[in-house]
C-alpha positions as CSV (number, residue, x, y, z in Angstrom):
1,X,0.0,0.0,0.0
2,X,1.1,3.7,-1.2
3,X,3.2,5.3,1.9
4,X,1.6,9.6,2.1
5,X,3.2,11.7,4.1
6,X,0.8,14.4,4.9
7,X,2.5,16.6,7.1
8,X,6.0,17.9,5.8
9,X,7.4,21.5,7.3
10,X,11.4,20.8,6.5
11,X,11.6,25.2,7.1
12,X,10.4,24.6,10.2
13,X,13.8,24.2,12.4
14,X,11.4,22.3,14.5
15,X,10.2,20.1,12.7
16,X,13.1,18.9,10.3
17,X,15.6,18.1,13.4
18,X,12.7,16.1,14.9
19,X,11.8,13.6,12.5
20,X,12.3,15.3,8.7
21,X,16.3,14.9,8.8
22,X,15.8,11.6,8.9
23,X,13.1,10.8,7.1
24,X,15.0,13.0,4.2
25,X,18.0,11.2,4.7
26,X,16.4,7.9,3.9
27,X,14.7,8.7,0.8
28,X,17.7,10.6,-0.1
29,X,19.4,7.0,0.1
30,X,17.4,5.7,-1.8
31,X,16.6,8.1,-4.7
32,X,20.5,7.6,-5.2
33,X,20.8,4.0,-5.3
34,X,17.3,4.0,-8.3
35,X,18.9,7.3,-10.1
36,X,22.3,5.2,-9.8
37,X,21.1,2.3,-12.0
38,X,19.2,5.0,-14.6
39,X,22.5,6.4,-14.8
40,X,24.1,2.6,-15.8
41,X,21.8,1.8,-18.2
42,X,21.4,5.0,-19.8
43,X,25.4,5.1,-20.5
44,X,26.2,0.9,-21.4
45,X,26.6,1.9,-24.8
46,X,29.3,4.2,-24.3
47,X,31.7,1.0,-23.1
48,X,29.4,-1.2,-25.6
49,X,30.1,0.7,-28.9
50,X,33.7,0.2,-28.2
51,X,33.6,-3.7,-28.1
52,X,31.6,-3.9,-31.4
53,X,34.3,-4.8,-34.2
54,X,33.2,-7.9,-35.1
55,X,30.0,-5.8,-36.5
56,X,32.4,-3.4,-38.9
57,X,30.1,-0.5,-38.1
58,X,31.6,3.1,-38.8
59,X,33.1,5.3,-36.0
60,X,30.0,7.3,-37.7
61,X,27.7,4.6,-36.7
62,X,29.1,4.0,-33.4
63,X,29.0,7.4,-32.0
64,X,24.8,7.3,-33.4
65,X,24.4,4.6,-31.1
66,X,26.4,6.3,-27.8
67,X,24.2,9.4,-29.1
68,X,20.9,8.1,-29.3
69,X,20.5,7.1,-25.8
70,X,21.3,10.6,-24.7
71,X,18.7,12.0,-27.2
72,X,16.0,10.0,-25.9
73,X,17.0,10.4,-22.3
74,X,16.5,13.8,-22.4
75,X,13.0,14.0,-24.0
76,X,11.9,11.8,-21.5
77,X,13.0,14.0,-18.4
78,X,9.9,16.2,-19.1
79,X,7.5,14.1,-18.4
80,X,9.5,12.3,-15.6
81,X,9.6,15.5,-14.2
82,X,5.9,15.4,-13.3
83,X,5.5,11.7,-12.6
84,X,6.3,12.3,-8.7
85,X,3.8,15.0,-8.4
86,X,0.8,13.1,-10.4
87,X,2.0,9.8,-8.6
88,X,4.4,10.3,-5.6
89,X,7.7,10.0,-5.6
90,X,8.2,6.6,-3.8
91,X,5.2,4.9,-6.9
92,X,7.0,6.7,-9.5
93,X,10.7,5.8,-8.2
94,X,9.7,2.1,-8.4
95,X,7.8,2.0,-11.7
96,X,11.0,4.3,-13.3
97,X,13.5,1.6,-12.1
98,X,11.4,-1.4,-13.1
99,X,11.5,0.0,-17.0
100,X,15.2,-0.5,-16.9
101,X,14.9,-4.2,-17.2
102,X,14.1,-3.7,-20.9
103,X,16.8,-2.4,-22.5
104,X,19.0,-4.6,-20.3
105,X,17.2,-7.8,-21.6
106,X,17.0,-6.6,-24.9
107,X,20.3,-6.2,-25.2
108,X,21.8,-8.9,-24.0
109,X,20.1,-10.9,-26.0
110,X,20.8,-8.8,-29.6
111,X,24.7,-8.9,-29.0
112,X,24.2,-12.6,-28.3
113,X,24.0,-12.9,-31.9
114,X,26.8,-11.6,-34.8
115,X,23.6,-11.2,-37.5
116,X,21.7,-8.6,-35.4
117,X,21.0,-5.1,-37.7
118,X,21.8,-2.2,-37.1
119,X,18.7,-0.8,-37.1
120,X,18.0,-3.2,-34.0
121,X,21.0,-2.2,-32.4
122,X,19.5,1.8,-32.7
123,X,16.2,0.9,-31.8
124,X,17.6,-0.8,-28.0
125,X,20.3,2.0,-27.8
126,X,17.3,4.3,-27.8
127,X,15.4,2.6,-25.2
128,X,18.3,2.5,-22.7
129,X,17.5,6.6,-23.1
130,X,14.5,5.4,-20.0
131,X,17.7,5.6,-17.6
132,X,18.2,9.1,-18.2
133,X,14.6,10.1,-17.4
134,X,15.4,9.0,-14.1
135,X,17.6,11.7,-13.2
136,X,14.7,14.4,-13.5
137,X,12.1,12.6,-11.4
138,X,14.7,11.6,-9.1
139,X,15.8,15.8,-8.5
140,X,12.4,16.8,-8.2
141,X,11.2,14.5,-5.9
142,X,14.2,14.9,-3.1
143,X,13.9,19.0,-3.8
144,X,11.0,18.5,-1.7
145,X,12.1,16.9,1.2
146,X,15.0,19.4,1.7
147,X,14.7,22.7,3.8
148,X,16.5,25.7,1.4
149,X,19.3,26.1,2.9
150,X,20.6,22.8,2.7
151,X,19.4,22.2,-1.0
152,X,22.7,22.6,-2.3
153,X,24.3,19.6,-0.6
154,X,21.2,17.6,-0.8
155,X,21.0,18.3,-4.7
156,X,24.5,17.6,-5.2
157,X,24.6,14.2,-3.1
158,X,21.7,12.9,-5.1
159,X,23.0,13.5,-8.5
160,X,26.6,12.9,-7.7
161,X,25.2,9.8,-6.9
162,X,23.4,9.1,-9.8
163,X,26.3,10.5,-12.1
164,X,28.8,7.7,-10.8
165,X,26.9,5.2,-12.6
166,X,28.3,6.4,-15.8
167,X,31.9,5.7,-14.2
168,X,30.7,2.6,-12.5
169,X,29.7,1.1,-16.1
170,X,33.1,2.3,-17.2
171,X,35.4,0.8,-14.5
172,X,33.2,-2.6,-14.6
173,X,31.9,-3.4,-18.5
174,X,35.3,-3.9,-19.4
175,X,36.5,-6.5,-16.8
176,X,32.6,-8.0,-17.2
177,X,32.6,-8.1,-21.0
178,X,36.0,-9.6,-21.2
179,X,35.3,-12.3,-19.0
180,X,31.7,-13.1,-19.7
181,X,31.6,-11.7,-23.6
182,X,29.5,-8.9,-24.6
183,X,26.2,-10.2,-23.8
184,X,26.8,-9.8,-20.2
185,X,26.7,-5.9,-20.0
186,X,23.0,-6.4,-19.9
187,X,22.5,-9.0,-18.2
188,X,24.9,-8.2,-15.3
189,X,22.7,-5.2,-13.9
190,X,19.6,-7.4,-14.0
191,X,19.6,-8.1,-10.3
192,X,20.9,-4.7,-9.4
193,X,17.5,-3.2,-10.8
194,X,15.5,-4.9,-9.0
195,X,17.0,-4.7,-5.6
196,X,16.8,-0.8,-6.7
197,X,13.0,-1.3,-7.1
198,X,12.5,-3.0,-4.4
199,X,14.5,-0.5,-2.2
200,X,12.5,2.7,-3.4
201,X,9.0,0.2,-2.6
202,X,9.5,-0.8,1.0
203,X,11.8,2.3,1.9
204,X,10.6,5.5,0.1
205,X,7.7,7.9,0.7
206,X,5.7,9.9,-1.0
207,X,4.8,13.4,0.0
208,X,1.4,14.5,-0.1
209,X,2.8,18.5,-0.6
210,X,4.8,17.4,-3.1
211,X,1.3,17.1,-5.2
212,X,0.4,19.3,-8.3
213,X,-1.2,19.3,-11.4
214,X,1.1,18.6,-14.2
215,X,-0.4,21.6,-16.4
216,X,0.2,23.8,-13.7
217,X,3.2,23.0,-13.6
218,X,4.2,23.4,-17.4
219,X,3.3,27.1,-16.9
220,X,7.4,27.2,-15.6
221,X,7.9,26.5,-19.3
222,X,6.9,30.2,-19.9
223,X,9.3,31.6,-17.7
224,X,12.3,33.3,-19.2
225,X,14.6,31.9,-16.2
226,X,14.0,28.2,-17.5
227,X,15.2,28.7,-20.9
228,X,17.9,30.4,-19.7
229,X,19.5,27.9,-16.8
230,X,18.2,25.4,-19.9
231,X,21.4,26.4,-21.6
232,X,23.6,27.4,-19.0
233,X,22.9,23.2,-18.2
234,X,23.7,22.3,-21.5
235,X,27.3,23.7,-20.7
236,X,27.5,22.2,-17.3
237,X,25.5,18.3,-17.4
238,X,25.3,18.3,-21.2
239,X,29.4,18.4,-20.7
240,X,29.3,15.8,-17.9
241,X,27.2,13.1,-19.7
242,X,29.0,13.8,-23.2
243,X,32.3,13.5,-22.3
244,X,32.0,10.8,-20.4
245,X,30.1,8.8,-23.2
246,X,32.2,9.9,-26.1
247,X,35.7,9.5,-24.1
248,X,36.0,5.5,-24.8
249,X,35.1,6.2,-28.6
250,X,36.9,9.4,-29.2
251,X,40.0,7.7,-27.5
252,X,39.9,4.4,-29.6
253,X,39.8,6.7,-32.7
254,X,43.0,8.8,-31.9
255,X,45.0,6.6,-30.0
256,X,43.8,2.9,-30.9
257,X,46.7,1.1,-28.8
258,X,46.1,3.4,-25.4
259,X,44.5,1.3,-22.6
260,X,41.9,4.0,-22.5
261,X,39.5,1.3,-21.5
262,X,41.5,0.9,-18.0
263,X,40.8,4.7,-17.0
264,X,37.4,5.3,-19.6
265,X,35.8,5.4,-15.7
266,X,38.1,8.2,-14.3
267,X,37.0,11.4,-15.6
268,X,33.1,10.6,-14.8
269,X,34.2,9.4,-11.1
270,X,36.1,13.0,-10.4
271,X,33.4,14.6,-12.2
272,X,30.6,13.2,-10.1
273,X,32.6,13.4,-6.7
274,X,33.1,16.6,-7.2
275,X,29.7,17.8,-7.9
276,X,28.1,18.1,-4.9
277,X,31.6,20.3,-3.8
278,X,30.1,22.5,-6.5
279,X,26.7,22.6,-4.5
280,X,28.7,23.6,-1.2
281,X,30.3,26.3,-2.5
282,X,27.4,27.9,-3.8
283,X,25.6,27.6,-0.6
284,X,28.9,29.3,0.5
285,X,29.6,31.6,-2.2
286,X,26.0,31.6,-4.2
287,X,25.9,29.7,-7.1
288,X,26.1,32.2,-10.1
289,X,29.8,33.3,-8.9
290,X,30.8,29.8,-8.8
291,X,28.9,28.9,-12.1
292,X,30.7,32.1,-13.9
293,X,34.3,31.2,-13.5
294,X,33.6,27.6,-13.6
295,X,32.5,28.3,-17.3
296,X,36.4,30.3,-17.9
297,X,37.7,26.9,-16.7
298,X,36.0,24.9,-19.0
299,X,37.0,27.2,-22.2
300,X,40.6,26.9,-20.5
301,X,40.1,22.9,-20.5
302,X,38.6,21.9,-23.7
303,X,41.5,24.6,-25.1
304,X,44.3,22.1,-23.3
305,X,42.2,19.0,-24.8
306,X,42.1,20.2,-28.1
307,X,46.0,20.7,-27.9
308,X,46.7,17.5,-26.1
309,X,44.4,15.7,-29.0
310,X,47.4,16.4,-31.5
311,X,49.9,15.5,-29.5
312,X,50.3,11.7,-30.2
313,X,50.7,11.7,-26.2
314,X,47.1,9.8,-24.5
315,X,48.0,10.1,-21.4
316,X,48.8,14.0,-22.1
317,X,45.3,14.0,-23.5
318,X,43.6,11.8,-20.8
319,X,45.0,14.5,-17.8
320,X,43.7,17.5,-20.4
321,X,40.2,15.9,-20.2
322,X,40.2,15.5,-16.4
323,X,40.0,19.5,-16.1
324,X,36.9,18.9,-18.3
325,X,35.2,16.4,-16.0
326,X,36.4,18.5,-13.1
327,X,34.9,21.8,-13.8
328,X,32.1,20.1,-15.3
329,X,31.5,18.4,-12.2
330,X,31.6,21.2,-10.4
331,X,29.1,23.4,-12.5
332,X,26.5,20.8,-12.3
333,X,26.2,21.5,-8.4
334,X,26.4,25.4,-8.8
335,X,23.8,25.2,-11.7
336,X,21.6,23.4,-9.7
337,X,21.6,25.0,-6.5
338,X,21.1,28.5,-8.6
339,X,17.6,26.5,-10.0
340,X,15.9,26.9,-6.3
341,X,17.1,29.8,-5.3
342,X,16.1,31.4,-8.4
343,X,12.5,30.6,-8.4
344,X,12.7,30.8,-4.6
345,X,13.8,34.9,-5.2
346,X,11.0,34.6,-7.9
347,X,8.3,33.8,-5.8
348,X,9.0,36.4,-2.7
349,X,9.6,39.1,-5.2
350,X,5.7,38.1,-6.4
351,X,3.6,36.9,-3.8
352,X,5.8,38.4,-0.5
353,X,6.4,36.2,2.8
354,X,5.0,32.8,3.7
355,X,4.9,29.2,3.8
356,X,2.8,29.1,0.5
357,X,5.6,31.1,-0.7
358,X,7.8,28.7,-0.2
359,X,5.8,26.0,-1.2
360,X,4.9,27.5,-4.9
361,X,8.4,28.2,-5.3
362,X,9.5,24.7,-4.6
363,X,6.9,23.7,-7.1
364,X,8.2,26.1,-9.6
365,X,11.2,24.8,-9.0
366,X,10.6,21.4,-9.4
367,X,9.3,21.9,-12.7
368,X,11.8,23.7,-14.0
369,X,13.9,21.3,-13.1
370,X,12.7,18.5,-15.2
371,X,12.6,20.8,-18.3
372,X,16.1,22.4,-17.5
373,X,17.5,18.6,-16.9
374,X,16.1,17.9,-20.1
375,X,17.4,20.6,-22.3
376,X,21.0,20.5,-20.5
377,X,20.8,16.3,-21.4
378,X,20.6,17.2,-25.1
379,X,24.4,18.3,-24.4
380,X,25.2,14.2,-24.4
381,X,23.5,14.0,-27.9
382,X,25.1,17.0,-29.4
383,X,28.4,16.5,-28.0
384,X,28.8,12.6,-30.0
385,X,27.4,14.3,-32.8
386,X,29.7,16.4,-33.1
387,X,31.9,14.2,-32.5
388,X,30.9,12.1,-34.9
389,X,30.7,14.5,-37.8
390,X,33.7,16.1,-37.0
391,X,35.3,12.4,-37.7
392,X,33.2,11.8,-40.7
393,X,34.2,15.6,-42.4
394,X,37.1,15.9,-41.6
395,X,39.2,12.8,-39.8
396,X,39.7,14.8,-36.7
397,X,37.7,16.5,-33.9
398,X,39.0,20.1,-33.9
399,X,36.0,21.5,-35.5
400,X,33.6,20.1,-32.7
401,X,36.2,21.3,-30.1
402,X,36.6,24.7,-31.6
403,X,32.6,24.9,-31.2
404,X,32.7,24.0,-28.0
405,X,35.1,26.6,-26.7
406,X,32.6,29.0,-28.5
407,X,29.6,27.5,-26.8
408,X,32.0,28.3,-23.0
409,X,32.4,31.3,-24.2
410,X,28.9,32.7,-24.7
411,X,27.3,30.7,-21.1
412,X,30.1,32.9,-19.1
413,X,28.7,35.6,-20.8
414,X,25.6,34.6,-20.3
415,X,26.0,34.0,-16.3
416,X,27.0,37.4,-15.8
417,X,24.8,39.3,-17.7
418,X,21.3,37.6,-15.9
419,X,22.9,36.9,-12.4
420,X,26.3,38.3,-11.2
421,X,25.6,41.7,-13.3
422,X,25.3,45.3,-11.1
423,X,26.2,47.7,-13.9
424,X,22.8,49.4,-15.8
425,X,20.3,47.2,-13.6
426,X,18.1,50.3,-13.5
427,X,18.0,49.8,-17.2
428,X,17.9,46.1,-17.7
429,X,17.4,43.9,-14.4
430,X,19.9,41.7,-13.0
431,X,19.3,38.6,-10.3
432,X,22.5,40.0,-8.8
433,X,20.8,41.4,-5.4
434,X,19.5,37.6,-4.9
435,X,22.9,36.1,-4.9
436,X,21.5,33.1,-6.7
């Protein structure tokens, strides 16, 4: 039977060091260990792609299928987004990690046999996009249990967690696949999900506050501060989950002899450790400083990268990268601890002082969330693309780095003119005086 929490105050000092910490902390747990497994499915085919020879697809081909899953993970944030408000967050946690089972199946079985199409191959790489819907549902849900002052850290823990799957397939296909062959990178998280399921059933809770109508919700869409954290994401996650799909690829490609497939996990480990040390120091700090010369980092990194990619040196190239997964890691906490606190500063400057104040800008929150996790996850799709083409037009990635150092470029610009700005306010407002 459905666990409701009716009564949930976690502004109350009160209330949350009574009973809400822990409560909190346990579905916090819990979300993590779910959103963990979306994040291993949703990512397979970036270790996958790489053990697919005997198949003679193109490195054009391969980086469609290490796209595609991105793609269709980040359509299906939006509507994940509003599954724990029309069905609580425990019921929807459950039902999200159950759908991971089908992709898995499916595709151990396909690489079971050497005449599967390609087609086939794109349709299952497109339904492992499920584990990336997870992510959304997973954010707005916990944002709910967490007072606002504490957001930050609680944000960052949960994704962090979520974002080491995409290392753990990457430090764990490879020993898998070479013992087991490659039919076993599905079958292997089989029990996994459903001790995941099981979990979220008999340990999560849903929150009756946490209810709202999904078309209410979409109103968020409408709000220019969506769109706009929508692609500051992009730079920040959509960096995250592209790198770290398109680094085993793009690695084979330049260096084929590296043992890139010993260290593939690396990057996406420091990138999600690091994350939720991005969410403290914009509690500390406020997130749009942080997020600002995060983004002059990563312009500085994918600069060094680019370099490094000539060099004939990997390991050169695989320390280069590390900045990226570092400051990457690190904008995806500031970026998301800015998403509360701007719809937070949103709501007081409408509606003034009070708990329903709070409560609708939680909600607006959570919305925007799903549609800004969305957006930023299309990042994963172009980012392979690119990739990809570059390869295909060229024999080289430099074009698709020199448009990313471009993209850098404009977000910093970006950050400061809508939040860290205080010259001509009176002209054009700034969110400077919120310290968002």
């Amino acid at each position: 039977m459905a666990r409701w929490i009716a009564e949930w105050h976690p502004d109350d000092p009160a209330f949350w060091e009574s009973s809400g910490k822990r409560v909190a902390r346990r579905n916090l747990i819990f979300s993590i260990v779910a959103e963990h497994l979306g994040f291993t499915v949703w990512t397979l085919w970036s270790i996958v792609a790489t053990k697919m020879g005997v198949y003679k697809f193109s490195t054009d081909q391969l980086f469609w299928l290490v796209a595609l899953p991105n793609l269709i993970g980040s359509v299906l944030r939006v509507p994940y987004t509003f599954g724990p408000a029309k069905f609580g967050g425990r019921n929807f946690t459950v039902v999200s990690a159950a759908l991971l089972l089908i992709p898995a199946v499916l595709l151990g079985v396909a690489v079971g046999n050497p005449d599967t199409p390609y087609w086939l191959f794109l349709v299952i790489a497109a339904l492992a996009g499920v584990g990336g819907g997870n992510f959304a549902s997973s954010m707005a849900n916990i944002t709910y249990f967490y007072p606002r002052h504490k957001q930050g850290v609680a944000l960052g823990l949960n994704a962090a967690g979520g974002n080491i799957g995409v290392s753990s397939v990457q430090l764990v296909m490879p020993l898998v696949i070479g013992g087991f062959g490659l039919a076993a990178a599905g079958w292997f998280w089989i029990p996994f999900i459903v001790v995941a399921g099981a979990c979220a059933f008999f340990f999560m809770d849903n929150l009756t506050s946490a209810r709202a109508n999904p078309r209410e919700q979409l109103a968020v869409a409408g709000r220019a501060q969506t769109w706009i954290m929508s692609f500051l994401y992009i730079g920040t996650f959509g960096s995250f989950i592209g790198y770290s799909t398109a680094f085993p690829l793009l690695s084979k490609s330049l260096f084929p002899e590296a043992p890139f497939a010993v260290v593939a996990f690396v990057g996406p480990l420091l990138g999600s450790l690091i994350r939720p040390v991005g969410g403290w120091l914009a509690d500390k700090l406020g997130g749009a400083p942080v997020t600002l010369w995060n983004f002059a980092g990563m312009g500085g990194g994918v600069l060094l990268v680019w370099l490094a990619s000539t060099s004939g040196n990997f390991w050169m190239f695989f320390l280069a990268f590390q900045l990226l997964f570092v400051t990457a890691g690190i904008g995806n906490g500031s970026t998301y601890r800015m998403i509360p606190a701007i719809f937070q500063a949103k709501a007081l400057a409408e509606r003034g002082e009070g708990e329903e104040t709070l409560l609708y800008g939680k909600r607006q929150a959570s919305a925007a969330i799903g549609i800004i996790s969305a957006v930023g996850a299309l990042g994963g799709f172009l980012i392979n693309r690119a990739f990809g083409m570059s390869f295909a037009a060229a024999g080289t990635p430099a074009p698709a780095f020199l448009a990313f150092g471009a993209f850098y470029v404009s977000c910093f610009a970006l950050t400061w003119w809508c939040y860290t700005r205080k010259v001509g306010v009176s002209v054009v407002a700034s969110l400077a005086y919120a310290r968002v």
